[in-house]
C-alpha positions in Angstrom: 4.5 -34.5 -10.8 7.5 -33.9 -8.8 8.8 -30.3 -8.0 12.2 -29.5 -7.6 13.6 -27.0 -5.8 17.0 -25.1 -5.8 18.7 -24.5 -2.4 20.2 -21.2 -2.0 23.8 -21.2 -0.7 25.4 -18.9 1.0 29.0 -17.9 2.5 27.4 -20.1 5.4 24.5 -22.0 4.9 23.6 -22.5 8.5 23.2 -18.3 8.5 19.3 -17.7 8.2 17.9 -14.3 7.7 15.7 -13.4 10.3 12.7 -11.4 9.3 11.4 -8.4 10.7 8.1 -6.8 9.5 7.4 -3.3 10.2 4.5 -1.5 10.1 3.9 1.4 7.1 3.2 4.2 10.3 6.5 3.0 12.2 8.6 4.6 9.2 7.4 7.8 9.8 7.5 7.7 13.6 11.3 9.3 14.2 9.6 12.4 11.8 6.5 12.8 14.3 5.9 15.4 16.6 8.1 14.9 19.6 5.9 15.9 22.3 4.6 12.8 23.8 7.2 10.3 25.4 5.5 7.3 23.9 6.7 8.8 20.6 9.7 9.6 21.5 10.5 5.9 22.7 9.2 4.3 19.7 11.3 6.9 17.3 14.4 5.9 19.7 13.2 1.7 19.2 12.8 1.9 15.5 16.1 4.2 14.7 17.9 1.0 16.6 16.3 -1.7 14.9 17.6 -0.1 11.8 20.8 0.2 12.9 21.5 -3.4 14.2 19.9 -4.6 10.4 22.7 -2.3 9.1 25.6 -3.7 11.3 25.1 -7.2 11.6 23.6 -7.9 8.1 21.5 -10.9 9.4 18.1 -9.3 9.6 16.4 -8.3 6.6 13.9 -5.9 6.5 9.8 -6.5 5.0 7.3 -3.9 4.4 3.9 -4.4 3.5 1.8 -1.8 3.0 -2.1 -1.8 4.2 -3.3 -2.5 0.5 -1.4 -5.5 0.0 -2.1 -6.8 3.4 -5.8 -6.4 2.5 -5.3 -8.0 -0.8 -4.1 -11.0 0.4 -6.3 -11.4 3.6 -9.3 -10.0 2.0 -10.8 -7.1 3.4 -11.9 -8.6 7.0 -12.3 -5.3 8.8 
């Protein structure tokens, strides 16, 4: 049996997407309690992460939230 697959093309080919997983809890930092510098900081990280995916367009974004996580590691904790 012989699988075939289709390349994707882009504009470039050589471009690759890099990935960038971020935690569910990171989303909701910038929208916690601003009271502790450690929060602050990681509000002040994650609002620039999104903004260089939005500018340069060669990072893309993946979310996983704890249950699928747990679905597809199985429930090791």
């Amino acid at each position: 049996m012989v699988i075939k697959r289709k390349r994707k093309t882009t504009i470039n080919s050589n471009l690759r997407h890099i990935k960038i997983y971020l935690d569910t809890n990171v989303w909701c930092r910038p929208f916690d309690e601003q009271t502790q510098q450690r929060i602050i900081d990681e509000g002040e990280a994650f609002l620039k992460i999104l903004e260089k995916v939005h500018a340069e367009r060669k990072y893309k974004i993946k979310v996983k939230n704890p249950i699928e996580f747990i679905e597809e590691n199985g429930n090791k904790y």
